[in-house]
N, C-alpha and C positions, 0 to 999 in steps of 0.2 A: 669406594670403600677400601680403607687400607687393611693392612695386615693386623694392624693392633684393634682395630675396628671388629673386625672378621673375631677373634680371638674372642674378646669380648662379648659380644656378641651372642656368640653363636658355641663359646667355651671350647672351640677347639683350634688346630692349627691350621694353617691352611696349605703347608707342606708336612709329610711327614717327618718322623725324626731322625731315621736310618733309608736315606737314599741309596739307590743303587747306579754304580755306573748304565749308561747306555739305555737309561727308562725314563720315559716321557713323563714329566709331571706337570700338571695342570693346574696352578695356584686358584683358588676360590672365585671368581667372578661377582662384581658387582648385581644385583636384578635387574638397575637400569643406568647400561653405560651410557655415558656420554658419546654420540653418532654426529656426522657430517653429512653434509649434503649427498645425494646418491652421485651427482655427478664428480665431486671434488671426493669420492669413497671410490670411484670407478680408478680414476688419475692414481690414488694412493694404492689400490689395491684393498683397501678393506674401510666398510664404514665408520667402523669403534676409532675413536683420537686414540685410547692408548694403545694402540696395535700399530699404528702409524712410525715404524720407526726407518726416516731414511739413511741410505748410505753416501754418504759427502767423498770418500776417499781421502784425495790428498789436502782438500782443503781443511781437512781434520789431522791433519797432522801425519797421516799415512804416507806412503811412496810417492813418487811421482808417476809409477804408472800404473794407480792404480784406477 
């Protein structure tokens, strides 16, 4: 579920409108995300695809030692 979905929806935002530095905020959650295998969730660190985000370093264009 996207953002404009959420909105929609459910008539409200799914951030509010005046954030605050250095406060955690927690965008709305699908009901039922998309999950991966428990063993290939184990490897990643967590079952949900969109939580899955790796770090490549330099192969992304970052330093070389990174």
């Amino acid at each position: 579920m996207d953002i404009k979905t959420i909105k929609e929806s459910y008539g409200i935002k799914p951030l509010p409108d005046d954030t605050t530095e250095a406060m955690a905020y927690v965008p709305f959650q699908p009901y039922a995300p998309e999950t991966c295998k428990a063993v290939l969730g184990y490897e990643n660190g967590t079952l949900f695809r969109a939580l899955h985000k790796p770090f490549y370093g330099s192969r992304c264009g970052g330093a070389d030692n990174d």
